[in-house]
Legacy VTK file of the C-alpha trace (Angstrom):
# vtk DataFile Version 3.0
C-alpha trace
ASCII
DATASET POLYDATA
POINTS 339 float
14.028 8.932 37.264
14.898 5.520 38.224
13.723 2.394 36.459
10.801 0.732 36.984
11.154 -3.442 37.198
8.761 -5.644 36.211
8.929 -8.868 37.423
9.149 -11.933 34.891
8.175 -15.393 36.490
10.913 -17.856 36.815
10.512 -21.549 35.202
8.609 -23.832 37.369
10.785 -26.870 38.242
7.868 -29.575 36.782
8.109 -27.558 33.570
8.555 -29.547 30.713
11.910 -28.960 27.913
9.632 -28.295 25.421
7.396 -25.941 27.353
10.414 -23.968 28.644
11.697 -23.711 25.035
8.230 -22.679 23.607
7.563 -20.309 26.713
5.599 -17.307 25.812
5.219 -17.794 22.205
8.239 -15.747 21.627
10.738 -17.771 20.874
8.925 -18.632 17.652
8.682 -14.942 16.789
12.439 -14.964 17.282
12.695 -17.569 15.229
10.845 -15.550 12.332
12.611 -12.902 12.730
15.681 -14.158 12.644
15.053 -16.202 9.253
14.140 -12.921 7.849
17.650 -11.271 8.450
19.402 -14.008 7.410
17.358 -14.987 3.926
17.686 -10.611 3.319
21.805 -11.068 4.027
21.321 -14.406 1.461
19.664 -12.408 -1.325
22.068 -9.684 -1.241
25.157 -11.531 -1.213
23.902 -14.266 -4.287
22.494 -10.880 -6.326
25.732 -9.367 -5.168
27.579 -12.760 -7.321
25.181 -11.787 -10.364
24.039 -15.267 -10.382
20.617 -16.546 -10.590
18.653 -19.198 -7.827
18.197 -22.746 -10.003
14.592 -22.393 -10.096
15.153 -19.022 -11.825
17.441 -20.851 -14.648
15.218 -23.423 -15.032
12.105 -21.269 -15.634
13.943 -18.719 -17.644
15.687 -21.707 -19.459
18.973 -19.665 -19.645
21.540 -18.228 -16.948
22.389 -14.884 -16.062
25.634 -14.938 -18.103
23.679 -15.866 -21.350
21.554 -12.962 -20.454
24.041 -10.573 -19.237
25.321 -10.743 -23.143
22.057 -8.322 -23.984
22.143 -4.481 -23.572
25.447 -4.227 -21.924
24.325 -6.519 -18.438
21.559 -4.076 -18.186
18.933 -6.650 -17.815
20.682 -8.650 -14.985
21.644 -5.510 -13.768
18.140 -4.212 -13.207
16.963 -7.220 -11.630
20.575 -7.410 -9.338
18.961 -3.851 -8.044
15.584 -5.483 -7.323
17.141 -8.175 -5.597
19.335 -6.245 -3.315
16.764 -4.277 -2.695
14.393 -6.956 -1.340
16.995 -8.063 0.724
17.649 -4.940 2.501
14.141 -4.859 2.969
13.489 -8.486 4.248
16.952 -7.540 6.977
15.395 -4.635 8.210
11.626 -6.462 8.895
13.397 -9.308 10.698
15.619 -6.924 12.609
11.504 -5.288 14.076
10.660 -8.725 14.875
13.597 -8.991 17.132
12.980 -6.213 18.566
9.084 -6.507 18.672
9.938 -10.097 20.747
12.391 -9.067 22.745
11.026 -5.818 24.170
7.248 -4.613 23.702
5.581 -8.621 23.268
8.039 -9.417 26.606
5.962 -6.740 28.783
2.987 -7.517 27.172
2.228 -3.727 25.232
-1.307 -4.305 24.099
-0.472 -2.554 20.495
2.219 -5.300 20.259
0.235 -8.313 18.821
-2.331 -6.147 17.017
0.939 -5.230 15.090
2.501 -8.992 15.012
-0.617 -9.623 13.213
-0.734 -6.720 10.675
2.752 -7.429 9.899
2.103 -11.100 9.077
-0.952 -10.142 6.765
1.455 -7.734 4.736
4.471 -9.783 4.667
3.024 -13.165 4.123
0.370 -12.084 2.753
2.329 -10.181 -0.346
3.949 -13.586 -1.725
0.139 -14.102 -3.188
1.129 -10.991 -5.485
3.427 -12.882 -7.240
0.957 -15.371 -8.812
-0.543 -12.098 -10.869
2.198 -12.949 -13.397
2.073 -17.103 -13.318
5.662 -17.617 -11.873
5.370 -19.274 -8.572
8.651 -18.929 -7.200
9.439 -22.860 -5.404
12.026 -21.330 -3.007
10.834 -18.048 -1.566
7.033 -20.615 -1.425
9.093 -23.565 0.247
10.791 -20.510 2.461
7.788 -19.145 3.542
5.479 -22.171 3.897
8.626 -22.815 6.418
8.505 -20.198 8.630
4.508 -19.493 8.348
4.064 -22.549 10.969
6.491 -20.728 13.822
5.197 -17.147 13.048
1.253 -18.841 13.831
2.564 -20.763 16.479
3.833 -17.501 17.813
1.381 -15.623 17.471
-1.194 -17.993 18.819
0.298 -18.776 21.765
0.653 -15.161 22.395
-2.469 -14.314 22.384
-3.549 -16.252 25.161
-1.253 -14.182 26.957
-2.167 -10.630 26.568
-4.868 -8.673 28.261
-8.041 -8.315 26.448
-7.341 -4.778 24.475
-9.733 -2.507 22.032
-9.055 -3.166 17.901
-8.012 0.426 17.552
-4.835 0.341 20.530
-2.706 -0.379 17.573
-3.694 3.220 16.636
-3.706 5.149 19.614
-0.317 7.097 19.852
2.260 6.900 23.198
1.902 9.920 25.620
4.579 11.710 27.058
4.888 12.409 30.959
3.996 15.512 32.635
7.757 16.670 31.765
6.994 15.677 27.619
10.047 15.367 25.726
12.598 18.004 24.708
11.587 19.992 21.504
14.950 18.523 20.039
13.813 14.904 20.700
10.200 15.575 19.497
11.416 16.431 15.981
13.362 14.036 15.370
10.807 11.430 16.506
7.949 13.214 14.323
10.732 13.012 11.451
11.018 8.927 11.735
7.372 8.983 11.923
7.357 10.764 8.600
9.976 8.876 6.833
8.345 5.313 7.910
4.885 6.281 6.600
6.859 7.377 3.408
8.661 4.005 3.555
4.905 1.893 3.666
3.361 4.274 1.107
6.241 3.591 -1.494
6.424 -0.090 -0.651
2.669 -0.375 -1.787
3.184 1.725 -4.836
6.076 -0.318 -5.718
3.866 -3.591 -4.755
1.263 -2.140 -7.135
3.655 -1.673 -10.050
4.774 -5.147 -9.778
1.493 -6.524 -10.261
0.403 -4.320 -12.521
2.183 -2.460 -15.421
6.060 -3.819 -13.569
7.902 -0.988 -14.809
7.632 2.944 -14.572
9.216 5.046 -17.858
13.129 4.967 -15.719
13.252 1.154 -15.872
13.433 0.586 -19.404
15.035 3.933 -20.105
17.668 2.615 -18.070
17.410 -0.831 -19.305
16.960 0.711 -23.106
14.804 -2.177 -23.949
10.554 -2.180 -24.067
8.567 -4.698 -22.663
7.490 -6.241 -26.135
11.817 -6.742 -26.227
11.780 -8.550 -23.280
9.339 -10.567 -24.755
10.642 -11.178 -27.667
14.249 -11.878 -25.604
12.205 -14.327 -23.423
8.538 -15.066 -22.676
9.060 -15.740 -19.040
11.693 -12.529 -18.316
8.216 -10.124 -17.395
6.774 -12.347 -15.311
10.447 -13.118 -13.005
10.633 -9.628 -12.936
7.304 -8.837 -11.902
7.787 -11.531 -8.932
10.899 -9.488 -7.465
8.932 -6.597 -8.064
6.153 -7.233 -5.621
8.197 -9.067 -3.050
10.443 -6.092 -3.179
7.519 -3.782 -2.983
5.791 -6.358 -0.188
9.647 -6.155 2.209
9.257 -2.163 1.683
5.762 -1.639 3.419
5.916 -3.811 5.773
8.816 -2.703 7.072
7.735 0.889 6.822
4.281 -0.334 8.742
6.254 -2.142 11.581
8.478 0.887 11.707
5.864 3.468 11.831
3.932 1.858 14.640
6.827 1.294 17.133
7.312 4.861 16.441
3.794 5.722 17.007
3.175 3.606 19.427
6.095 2.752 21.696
7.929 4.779 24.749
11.238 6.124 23.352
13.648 4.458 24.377
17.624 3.291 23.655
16.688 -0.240 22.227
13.492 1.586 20.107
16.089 4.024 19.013
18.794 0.835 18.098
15.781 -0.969 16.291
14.726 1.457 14.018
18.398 2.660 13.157
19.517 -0.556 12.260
16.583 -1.176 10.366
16.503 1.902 8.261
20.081 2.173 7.074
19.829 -1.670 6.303
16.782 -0.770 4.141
17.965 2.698 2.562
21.648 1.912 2.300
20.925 -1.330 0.058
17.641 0.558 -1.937
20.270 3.429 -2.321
23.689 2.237 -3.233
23.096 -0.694 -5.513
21.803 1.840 -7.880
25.850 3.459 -8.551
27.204 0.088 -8.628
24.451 -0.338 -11.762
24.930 2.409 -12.935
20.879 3.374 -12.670
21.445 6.574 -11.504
17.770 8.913 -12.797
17.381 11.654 -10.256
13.933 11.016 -10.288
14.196 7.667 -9.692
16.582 8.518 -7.210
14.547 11.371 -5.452
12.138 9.525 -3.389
15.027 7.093 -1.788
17.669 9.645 -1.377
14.944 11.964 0.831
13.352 9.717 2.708
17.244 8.642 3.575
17.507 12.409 4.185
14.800 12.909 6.829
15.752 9.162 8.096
19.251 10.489 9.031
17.796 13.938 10.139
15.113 12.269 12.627
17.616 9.526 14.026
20.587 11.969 14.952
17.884 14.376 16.605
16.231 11.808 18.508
18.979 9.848 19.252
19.775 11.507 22.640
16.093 11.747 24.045
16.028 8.591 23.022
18.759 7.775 24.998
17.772 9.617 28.267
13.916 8.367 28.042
15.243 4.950 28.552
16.234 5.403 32.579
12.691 5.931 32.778
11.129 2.820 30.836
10.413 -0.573 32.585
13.213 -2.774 33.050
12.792 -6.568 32.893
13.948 -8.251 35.749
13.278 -12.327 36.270
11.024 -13.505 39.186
13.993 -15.389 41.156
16.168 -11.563 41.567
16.016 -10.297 45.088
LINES 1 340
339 0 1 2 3 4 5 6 7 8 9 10 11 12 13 14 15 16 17 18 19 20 21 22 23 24 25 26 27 28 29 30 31 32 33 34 35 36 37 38 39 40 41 42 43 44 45 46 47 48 49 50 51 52 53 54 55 56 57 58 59 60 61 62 63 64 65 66 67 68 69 70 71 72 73 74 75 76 77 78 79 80 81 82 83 84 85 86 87 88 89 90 91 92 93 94 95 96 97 98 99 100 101 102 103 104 105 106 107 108 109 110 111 112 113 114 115 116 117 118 119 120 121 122 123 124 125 126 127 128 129 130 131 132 133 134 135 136 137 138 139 140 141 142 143 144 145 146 147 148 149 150 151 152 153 154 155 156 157 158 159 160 161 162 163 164 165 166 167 168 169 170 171 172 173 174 175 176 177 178 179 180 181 182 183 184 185 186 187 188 189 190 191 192 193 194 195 196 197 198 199 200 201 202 203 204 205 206 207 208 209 210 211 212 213 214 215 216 217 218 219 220 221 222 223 224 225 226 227 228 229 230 231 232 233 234 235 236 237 238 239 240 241 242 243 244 245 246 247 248 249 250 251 252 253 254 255 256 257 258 259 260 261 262 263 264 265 266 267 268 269 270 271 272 273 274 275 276 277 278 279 280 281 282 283 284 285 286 287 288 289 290 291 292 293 294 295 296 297 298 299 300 301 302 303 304 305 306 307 308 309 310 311 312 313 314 315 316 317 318 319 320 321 322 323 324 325 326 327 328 329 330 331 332 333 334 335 336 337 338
């Protein structure tokens, strides 16, 4: 079937440089998603270093190396694997938002802002989580007080541009054609479906953890330390730890709710397929493999990660050729000043 164009209007020559840059609102979703990719690459690679931010030093009141002499590194260790973690996470959300803004916001999919705004509440709102414990983190606040201003901004300005669309189209499902799709392609799809719901369910238990009890039974196994120790080592250790906790946990479902709904919701498609690839082994390969360069290796621990990773792998190497074949059939974008 041949593609379908959809015409995108050209700039008007009185447009203003400002207008043309702002445009649709877009840009300033690009923006956010951007940001998000690069802080996840930043908190990898300093956790990667072992070192600690200066606003973790100065709260702690000692460095990483002063506490890397307790329990064999284990301590640093366990919050290196939080860390990495959360920046996998944070990669994999920002790599959506591309893709949200670049495809389904740029023809205007009515389930498209209902999920630019769902998103936001999780991901922005999450960083309130971390005031359960009493450390207020100056950064990731002075990050995200940053980039709230261009995500509104965005999301504002694209409102005014959508059609007037039901609450619940976030939550209706995409149809296939008359000719469906292959039973092949189907799996795979239902599979990624699975594994993202998975991926939002664990990100809130993980969320819930952090503000609550911060550690299951594996933690301080692994760490061979209880949480009175830590206390005793340092008042304030809990409390940073609780913080990465709940962002970590906060990264982790919203990425597995932006995920699940351009599943759900979106026309399969090569750049759907490219999105959600990208973003998954970003997310599983970081929650995954930082836990053999620990050393945490508990099979339970392990389970949940290492099968969702599974059926991840599973749904995108089924899929990936409907996928691919669906996509001569989608829309394609063409400007308004193409013959």
């Amino acid at each position: 079937m041949a593609e379908r164009d959809i015409a995108v209007p050209a700039p008007a020559a009185e447009d203003s440089l400002l207008r043309a840059l702002i445009g649709d609102g877009r840009p300033f979703i690009t923006l956010t998603g951007l940001a998000l990719l690069l802080s996840g690459v930043f908190a990898f690679f300093l956790s990667a270093t072992k070192h600690f931010l200066p606003h973790d030093v100065a709260y702690l009141g000692m460095t990483a190396d002063a506490l890397c002499g307790l329990n064999e590194c284990r301590i640093v260790h366990f919050m290196i694997h939080d860390r990495v973690a959360f920046g996998g996470a944070i990669s994999a959300v920002g790599v959506l938002y591309l893709w949200l803004a670049a495809f389904p916001l740029r023809t205007r999919e009515p389930w498209a802002w209902q999920l630019l705004i769902v998103s936001g509440v999780i991901g922005f709102g999450s960083f309130l989580a971390y005031l359960g414990y009493g450390y207020l983190d100056t950064w990731h606040g002075a990050a995200t007080l940053a980039l709230l201003p261009a995500y509104i901004a965005g999301t504002w300005i694209l409102k005014s541009r959508f059609p007037k669309s039901p609450p619940g189209a976030l939550l209706r499902p995409w149809r296939p054609g008359p000719d469906g799709l292959d039973p092949r392609t189907r799996l795979g799809r239902t599979l990624l479906i699975v594994t993202a719901a998975a991926i939002a369910l664990g990100g809130l238990i993980i969320l819930s953890v952090g503000v609550t009890s911060v550690f299951v039974p594996q933690d301080l196994a692994y760490m061979r330390v209880t949480v009175e120790e830590l206390d005793a080592v340092n008042p304030r250790l809990v409390p940073l730890i609780a913080h990465d906790r709940a962002g970590f946990g906060g990264g982790v479902c919203c990425c597995g709710v932006m995920m699940f709904f351009a599943l759900w919701c979106s026309a399969p498609s090569r750049h759907l397929w490219e999105a959600v690839t990208v973003a998954g082994t970003l997310g599983f390969a970081t929650a995954i493999f930082i836990h053999p360069a620990v050393g945490y290796n508990d099979a339970v621990h392990l389970a949940p990660a290492v099968l969702g990773s599974v059926l991840f792998v599973a749904g995108v190497v089924l899929s990936r050729r409907g996928m691919l074949i669906a996509s001569r059939a989608t829309p394609r974008i063409r400007s308004g000043n193409e013959a």
